[in-house]
C-alpha positions in Angstrom: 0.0 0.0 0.0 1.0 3.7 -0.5 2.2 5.4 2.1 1.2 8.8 0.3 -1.0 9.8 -2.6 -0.6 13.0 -4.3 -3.3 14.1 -6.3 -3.6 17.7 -8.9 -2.6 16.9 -12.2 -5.7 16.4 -14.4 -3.8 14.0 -16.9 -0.7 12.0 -17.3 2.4 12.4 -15.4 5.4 12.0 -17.5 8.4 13.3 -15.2 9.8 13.3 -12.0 12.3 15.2 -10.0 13.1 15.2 -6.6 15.4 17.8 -4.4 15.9 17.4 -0.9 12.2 17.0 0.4 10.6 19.2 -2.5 9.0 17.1 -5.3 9.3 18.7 -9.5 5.9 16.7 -11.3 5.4 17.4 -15.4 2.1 16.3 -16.4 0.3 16.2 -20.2 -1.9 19.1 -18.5 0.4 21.1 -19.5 1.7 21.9 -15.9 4.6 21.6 -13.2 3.7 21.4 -9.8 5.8 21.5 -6.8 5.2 19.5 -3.5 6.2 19.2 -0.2 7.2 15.2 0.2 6.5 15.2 3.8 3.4 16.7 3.9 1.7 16.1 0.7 0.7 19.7 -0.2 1.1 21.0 -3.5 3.1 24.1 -2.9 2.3 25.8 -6.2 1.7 24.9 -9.9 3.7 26.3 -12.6 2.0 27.5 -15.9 3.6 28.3 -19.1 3.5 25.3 -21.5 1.0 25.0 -24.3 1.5 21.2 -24.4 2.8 18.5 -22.8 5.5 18.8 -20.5 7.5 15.7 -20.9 11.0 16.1 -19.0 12.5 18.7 -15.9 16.1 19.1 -14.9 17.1 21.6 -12.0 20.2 23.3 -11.0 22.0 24.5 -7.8 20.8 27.8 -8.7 17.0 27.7 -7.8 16.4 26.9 -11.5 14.2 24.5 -13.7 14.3 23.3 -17.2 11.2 22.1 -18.7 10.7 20.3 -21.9 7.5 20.5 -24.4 5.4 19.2 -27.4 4.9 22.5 -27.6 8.4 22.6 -29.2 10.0 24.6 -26.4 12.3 24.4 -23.4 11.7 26.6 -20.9 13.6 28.2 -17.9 11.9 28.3 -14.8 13.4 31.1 -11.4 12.1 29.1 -8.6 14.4 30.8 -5.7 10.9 33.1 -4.5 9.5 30.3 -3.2 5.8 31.6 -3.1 2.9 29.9 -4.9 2.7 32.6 -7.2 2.7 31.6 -11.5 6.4 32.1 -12.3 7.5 33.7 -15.3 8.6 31.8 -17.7 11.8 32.8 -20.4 11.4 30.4 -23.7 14.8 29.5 -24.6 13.7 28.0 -27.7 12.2 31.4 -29.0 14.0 30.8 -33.1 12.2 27.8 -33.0 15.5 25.9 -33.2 13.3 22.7 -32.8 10.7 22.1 -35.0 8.7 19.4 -33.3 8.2 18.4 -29.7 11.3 18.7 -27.3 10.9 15.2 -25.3 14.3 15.3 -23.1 16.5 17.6 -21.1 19.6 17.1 -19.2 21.7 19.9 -17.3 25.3 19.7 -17.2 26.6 22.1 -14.3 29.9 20.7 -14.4 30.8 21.9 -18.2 28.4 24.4 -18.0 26.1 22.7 -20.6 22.2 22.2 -21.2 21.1 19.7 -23.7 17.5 19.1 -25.3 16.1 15.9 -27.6 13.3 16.7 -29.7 11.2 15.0 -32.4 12.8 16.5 -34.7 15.9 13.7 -34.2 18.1 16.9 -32.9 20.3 17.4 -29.4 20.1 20.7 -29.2 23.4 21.9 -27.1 23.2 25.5 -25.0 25.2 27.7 -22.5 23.7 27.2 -19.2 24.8 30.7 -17.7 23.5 32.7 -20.8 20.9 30.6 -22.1 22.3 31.0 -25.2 22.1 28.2 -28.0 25.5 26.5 -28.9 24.6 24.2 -31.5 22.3 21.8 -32.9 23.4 18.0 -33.7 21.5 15.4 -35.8 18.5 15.9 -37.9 16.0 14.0 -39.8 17.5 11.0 -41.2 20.6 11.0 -38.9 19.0 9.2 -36.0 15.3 8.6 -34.6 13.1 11.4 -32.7 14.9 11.6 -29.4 13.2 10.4 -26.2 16.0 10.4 -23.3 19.0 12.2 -22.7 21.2 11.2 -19.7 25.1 12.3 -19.0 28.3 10.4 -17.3 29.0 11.5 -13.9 32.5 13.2 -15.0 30.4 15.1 -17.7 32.7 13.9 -20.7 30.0 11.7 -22.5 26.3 12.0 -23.3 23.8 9.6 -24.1 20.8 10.0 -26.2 17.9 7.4 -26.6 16.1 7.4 -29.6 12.5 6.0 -31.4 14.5 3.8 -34.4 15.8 1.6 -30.9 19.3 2.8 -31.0 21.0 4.8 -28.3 24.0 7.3 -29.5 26.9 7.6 -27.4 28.5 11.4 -27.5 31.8 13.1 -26.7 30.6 16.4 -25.2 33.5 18.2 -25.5 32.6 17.5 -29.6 29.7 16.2 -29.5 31.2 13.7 -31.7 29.3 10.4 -31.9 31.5 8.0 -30.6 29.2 4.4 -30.6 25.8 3.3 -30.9 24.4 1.0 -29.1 21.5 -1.5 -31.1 20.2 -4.0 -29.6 16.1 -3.0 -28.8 13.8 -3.6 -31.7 11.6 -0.3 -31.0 12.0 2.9 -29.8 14.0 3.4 -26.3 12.3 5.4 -23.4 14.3 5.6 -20.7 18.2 5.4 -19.3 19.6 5.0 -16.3 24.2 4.8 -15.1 25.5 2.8 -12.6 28.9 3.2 -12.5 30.2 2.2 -15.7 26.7 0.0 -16.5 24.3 1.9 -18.6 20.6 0.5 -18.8 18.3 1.8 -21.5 13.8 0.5 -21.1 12.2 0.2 -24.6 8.8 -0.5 -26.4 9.9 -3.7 -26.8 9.2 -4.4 -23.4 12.9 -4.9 -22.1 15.9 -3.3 -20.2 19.3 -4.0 -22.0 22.5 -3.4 -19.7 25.6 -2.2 -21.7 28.7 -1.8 -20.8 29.7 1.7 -22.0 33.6 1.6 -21.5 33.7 -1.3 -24.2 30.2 -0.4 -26.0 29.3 -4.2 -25.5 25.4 -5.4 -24.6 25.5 -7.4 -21.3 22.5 -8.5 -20.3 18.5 -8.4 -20.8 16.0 -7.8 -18.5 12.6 -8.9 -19.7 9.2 -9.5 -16.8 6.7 -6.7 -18.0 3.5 -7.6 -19.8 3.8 -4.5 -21.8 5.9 -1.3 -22.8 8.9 -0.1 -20.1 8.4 3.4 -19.8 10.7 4.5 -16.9 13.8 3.6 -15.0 15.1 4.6 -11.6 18.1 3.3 -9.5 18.1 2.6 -5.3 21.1 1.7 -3.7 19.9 1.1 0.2 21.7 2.4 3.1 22.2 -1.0 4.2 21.8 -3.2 1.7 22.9 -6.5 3.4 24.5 -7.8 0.7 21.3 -7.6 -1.5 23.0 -4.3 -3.9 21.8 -2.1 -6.2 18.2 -2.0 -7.3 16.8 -0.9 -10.8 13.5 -0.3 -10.7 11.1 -0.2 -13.6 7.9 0.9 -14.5 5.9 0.1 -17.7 2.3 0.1 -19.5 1.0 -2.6 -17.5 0.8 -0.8 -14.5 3.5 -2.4 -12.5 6.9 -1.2 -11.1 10.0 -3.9 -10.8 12.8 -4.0 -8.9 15.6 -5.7 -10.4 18.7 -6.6 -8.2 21.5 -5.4 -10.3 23.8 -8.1 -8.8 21.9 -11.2 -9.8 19.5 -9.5 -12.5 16.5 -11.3 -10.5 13.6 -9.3 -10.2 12.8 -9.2 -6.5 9.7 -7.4 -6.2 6.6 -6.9 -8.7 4.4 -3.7 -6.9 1.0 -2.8 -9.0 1.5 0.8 -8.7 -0.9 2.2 -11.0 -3.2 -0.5 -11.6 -4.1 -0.9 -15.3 -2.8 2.6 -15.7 0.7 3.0 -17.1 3.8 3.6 -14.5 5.2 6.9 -16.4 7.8 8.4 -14.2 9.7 7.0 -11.4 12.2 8.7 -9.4 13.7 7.6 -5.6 14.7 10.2 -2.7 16.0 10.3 0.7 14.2 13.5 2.6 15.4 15.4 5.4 14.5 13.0 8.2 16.3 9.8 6.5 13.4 8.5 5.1 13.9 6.6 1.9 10.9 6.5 -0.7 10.2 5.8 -4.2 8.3 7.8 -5.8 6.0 7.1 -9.5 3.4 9.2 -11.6 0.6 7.7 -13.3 -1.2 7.9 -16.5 -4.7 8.6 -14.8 -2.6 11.6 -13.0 -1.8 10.7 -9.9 1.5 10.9 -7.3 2.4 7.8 -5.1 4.8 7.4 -2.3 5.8 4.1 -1.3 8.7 2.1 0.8 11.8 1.2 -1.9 12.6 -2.2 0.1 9.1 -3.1 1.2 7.8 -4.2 -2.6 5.5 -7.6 -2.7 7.8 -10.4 -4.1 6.4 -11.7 -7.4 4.7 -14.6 -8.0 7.2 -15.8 -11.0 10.5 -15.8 -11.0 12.0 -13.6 -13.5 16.3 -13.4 -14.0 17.7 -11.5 -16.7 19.5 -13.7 -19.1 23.3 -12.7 -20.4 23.3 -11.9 -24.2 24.7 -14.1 -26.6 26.0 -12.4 -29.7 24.6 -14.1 -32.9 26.5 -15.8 -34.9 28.0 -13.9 -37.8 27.1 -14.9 -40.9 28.9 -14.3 -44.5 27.7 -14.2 -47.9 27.9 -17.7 -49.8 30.0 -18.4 -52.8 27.2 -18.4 -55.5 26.0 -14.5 -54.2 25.8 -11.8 -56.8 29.0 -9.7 -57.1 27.1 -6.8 -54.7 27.5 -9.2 -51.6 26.6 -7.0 -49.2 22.7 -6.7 -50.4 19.9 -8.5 -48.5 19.8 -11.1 -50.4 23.3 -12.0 -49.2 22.2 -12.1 -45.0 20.2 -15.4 -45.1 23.2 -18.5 -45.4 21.6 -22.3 -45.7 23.3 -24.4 -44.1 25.7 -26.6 -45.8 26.5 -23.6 -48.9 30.1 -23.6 -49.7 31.2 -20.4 -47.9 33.7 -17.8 -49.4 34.9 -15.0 -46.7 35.0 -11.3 -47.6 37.2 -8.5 -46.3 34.1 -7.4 -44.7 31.3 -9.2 -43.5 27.5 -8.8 -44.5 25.8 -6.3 -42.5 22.2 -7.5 -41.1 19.1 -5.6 -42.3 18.1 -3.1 -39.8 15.6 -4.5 -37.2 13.5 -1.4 -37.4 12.6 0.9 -40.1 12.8 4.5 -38.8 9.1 6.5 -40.1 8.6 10.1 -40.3 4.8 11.3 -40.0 4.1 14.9 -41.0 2.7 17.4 -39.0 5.1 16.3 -35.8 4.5 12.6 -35.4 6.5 9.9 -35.6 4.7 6.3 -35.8 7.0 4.2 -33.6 8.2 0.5 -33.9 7.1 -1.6 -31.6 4.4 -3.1 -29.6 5.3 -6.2 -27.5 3.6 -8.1 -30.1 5.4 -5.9 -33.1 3.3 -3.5 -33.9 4.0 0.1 -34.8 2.5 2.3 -31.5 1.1 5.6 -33.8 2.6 8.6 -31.6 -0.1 10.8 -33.1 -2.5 8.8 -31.0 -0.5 9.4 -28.2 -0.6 13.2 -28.4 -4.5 12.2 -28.9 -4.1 13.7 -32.5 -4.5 10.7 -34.5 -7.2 11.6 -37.5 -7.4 8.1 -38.6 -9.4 7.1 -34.8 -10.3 2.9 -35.2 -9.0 2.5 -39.1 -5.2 4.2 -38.2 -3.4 1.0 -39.1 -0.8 1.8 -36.0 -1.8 0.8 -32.6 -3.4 2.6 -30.5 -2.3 1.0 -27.0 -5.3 -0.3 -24.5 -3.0 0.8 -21.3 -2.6 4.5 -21.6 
């Protein structure tokens, strides 16, 4: 059971922040409220956004960054502390995305904000002036982006995107250094431990990766449906048990995954038959430890991090087995490196080239008009039709993407 319920938001909450015993919720109504975590109260509510606020990030400097469909980041002064609607200062004002900005991440240490929008662009800016810096990507470079997350020493970046892939950058270049493939639809959610990075996707999985040696370690896979969110608990005294992962997806359940053995040691229906959206953890004031998730029907819940019911199945993640690579056959055409080179029967007398066959993509990347991007991937393989998602979809019943049931 809870141990709190905060309720305000009249739709979907997609973000999470907590500082010291002050809770950041963005919501699809457009709004970020503040609350008090130890008493419940919803301080104030900050107005601004014309559309769905989909990611926050604050400073040390009584700031907040807000990111929005309605293809702006915003700059919130929160060091009044009075429930009175903040002005708001639109970074974004040239319009240097086009589409809906889905991810921020603030990066005190160099000084450096960066934004992911539909658009596929990481948009790169001066913290202290608010000044733009540059713009990376593009349509047809990578997929829409969906998450942004940095390194602890500030020298790389990550960026999750909707074709499944997540780009690994050099931020003092912003050079594109690896890519990681490995999900089959587009990636929501990242999370670092140490040198582990763990990236939640439509596909219904986590993958762990190693990101020293770019290599793909090992798959989490419980939930019924979608993984929307990712959060990491490392107890004060862990006896023995480690570092938790927990995560929360479509089917209205959060797991905890214990990072040492990868088994999934506690199954909590958080939002039931309502997707888990956000999660975040946070120790208040008085030592308190909670974990903390927004819902798709709006609401706020509290709960204990190492009090979740044990599930009922066993679930262990299982360590990834690169497939075996495979080389064009003697009788292929002189292109060998088309399609029709990939499949290898067995038995066909094999002739090696300097460089083996590359395998077809496992996603097709798709580019709606008007700001939508029809994403890869139900758990069954369907394409999820983000237009529907931003409740825009013309087609209604006849859209031939799906429309999720657990929204």
């Amino acid at each position: 059971m809870a141990r709190q319920e905060l309720k305000g938001h009249a739709s979907n909450v997609s973000s999470l922040l907590a500082v010291n015993d002050t809770l950041y919720s963005a919501s699809k109504d457009k709004t970020i409220k503040e609350w008090d975590l130890k008493t419940g109260e919803c301080i104030r509510t900050l107005t601004g956004h014309t559309r769905w606020v989909r990611s926050i990030a604050s400073d040390s400097k009584q700031q907040l960054y807000s990111a929005s469909w309605d293809d702006t980041v915003r700059c919130w002064d929160l060091s009044t502390g009075t429930s009175e609607v903040l002005e708001s200062m639109v970074i974004t004002e040239s319009k240097s995305h086009s589409l809906g900005v889905n991810a921020v991440h603030l990066d005190e240490k160099n000084n450096k904000l960066y934004s992911g929008s539909d658009d596929c662009s990481i948009a790169v800016w001066n913290h202290d002036t608010k000044t733009q810096i540059k713009v990376y990507g593009g349509f047809g470079v990578f997929g829409a982006v969906t998450a942004l997350l940095g390194s602890e020493d500030g020298e790389t970046l990550f960026s999750a995107a909707d074709d499944g892939g997540v780009h690994v950058w050099d931020t003092a270049t912003m050079e594109a250094m690896d890519v990681l493939t490995g999900h089959t639809s587009a990636v929501t959610a990242l999370a670092l431990v140490g040198n582990l990075l763990y990236s939640s996707s439509h596909d219904g999985s986590i993958i762990e990766w190693d990101t020293e040696t770019a290599q793909r370690l090992r798959t989490f896979k419980a939930h019924t449906h979608e993984v929307l969110s990712l959060a990491v608990y490392t107890p004060k005294d862990d006896n023995g048990e480690g570092t938790i992962l927990f995560s929360g997806s479509w089917d209205g359940t959060v797991r905890a995954w214990n990072l040492s053995t990868g088994e999934c040691v506690g199954l909590l229906p958080a939002h039931a038959s309502r997707s888990v959206n956000a999660i975040c953890t946070a120790t208040l004031s008085d030592g308190t430890d909670v974990l903390i998730t927004g819902g798709a029907e709006g609401s706020i819940k509290l709960w204990n991090p190492t009090d979740l019911p044990k599930p009922s199945t066993p679930s262990v993640a299982t360590n990834y087995v690169p497939p075996q690579q495979h080389y064009a056959p003697r009788s292929a055409p002189a292109n060998a490196h088309g399609p029709q080179a990939v499949a290898v029967a067995p038995g066909v007398p094999m002739v090696y080239y300097t460089n083996p066959v590359p395998a077809p993509a496992p996603y097709p990347m798709y580019i709606g008009g008007g700001g939508g991007h029809p994403q890869v991937g139900g758990p069954g393989g369907q394409q999820i039709c983000t237009f529907f998602m931003r409740g825009n979809c013309r087609f209604g019943a006849s859209c031939r993407n799906l429309h999720p049931s657990v929204v």
